[in-house]
N, C-alpha and C positions, 0 to 999 in steps of 0.2 A: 833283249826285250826289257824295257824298261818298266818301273812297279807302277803301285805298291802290289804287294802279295798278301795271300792269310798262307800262313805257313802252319802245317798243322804237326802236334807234339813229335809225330815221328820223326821227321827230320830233326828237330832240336834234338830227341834224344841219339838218333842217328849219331849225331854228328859231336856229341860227347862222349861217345864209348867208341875206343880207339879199338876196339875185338869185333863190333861190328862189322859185317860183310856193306860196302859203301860208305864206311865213315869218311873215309879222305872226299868223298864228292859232296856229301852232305854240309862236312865242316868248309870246305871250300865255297858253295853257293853261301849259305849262313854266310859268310868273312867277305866274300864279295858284296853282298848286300850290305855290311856293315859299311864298309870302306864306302861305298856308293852312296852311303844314305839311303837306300831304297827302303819307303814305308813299309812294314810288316805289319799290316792288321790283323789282330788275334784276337779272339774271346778268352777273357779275365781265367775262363776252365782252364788253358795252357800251363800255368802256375800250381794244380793240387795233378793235374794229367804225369807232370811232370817230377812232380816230389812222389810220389805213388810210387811210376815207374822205376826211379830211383832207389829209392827208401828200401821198395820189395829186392829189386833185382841185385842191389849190393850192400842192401841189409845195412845200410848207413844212414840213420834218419838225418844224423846233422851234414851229410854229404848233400843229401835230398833236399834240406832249406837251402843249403847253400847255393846248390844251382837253382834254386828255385828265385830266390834273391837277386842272383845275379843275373838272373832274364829280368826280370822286374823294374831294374838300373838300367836294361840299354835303351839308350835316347834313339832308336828309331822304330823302335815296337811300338804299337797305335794299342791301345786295348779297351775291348768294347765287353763290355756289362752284361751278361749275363741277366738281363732282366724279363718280364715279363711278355715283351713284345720280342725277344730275339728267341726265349725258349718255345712260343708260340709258331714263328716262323720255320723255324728248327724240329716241332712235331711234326709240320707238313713237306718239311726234307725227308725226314722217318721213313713216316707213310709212304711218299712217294715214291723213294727210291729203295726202298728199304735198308737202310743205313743204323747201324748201331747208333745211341743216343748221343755219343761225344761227338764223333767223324757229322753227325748233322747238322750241329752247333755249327764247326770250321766250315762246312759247307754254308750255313744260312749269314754267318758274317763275310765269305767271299762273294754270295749274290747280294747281299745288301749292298756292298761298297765296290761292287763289278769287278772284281779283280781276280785275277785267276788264281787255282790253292794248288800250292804243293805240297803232296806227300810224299811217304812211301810207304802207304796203305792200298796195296792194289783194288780192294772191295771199293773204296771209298773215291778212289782215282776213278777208277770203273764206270761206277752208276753215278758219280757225279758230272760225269764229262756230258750228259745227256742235259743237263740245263749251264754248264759254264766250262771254263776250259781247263783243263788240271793237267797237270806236271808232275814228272817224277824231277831229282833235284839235277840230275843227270841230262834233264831235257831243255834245260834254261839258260839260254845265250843273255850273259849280259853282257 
């Protein structure tokens, strides 16, 4: 299946921590998509999603820029702004599906720019497949 994708934090961080239950499939789709060039379109949220999860989980702030940095640098990440018409769009993800307020964001930049989202957020995979098409990183033939 060819892209682009919105790929949502969980696979990125998936796909950094080798202790992970699916790291090899997550870091594999990621590294395929690189190699490929396949656009990854993501909301600018994926960069503080991801220093968080980091920073918290191994308690390493300067580990947490760092990968937060080095998503920032790859030349096939699309990243779309956070601004006042995508967090609008993204309340009516909410609402609708009833989606925590991050997972609606990736949702409302995969319908903006039609492309289907991969996670490994089952809630979010779930009630999103009801308006587009979503993927675990497991489920993507390229």
């Amino acid at each position: 299946m060819a892209g682009p994708f919105t790929v949502d934090a969980s696979v990125f961080l998936n796909g950094f921590n080798p202790a992970e239950e699916g790291h090899a499939t997550s870091l594999s789709f990621l590294l395929q998509l690189q190699d490929q060039a396949v656009p990854i379109i993501v909301p600018t949220l994926l960069l503080p999603e991801v220093a968080v999860a980091i920073g918290r989980g191994q308690a390493n702030a300067d580990l947490a820029r760092q990968f937060a940095d080095s998503l920032s640098q790859l030349p096939h990440l699309v990243w779309v702004a956070l601004d006042e018409s995508l967090a609008r769009q993204a309340i009516e993800v909410a609402a609708q599906f009833r989606l925590r307020g991050a997972d609606a964001v990736y949702v409302a930049v995969a319908l903006r720019f039609g492309c289907p989202l991969v996670t490994l957020d089952r809630e979010q995979h779930d009630r999103a497949a009801k308006a587009l098409q979503t993927f675990y990183p497991a489920e993507v033939g390229l």
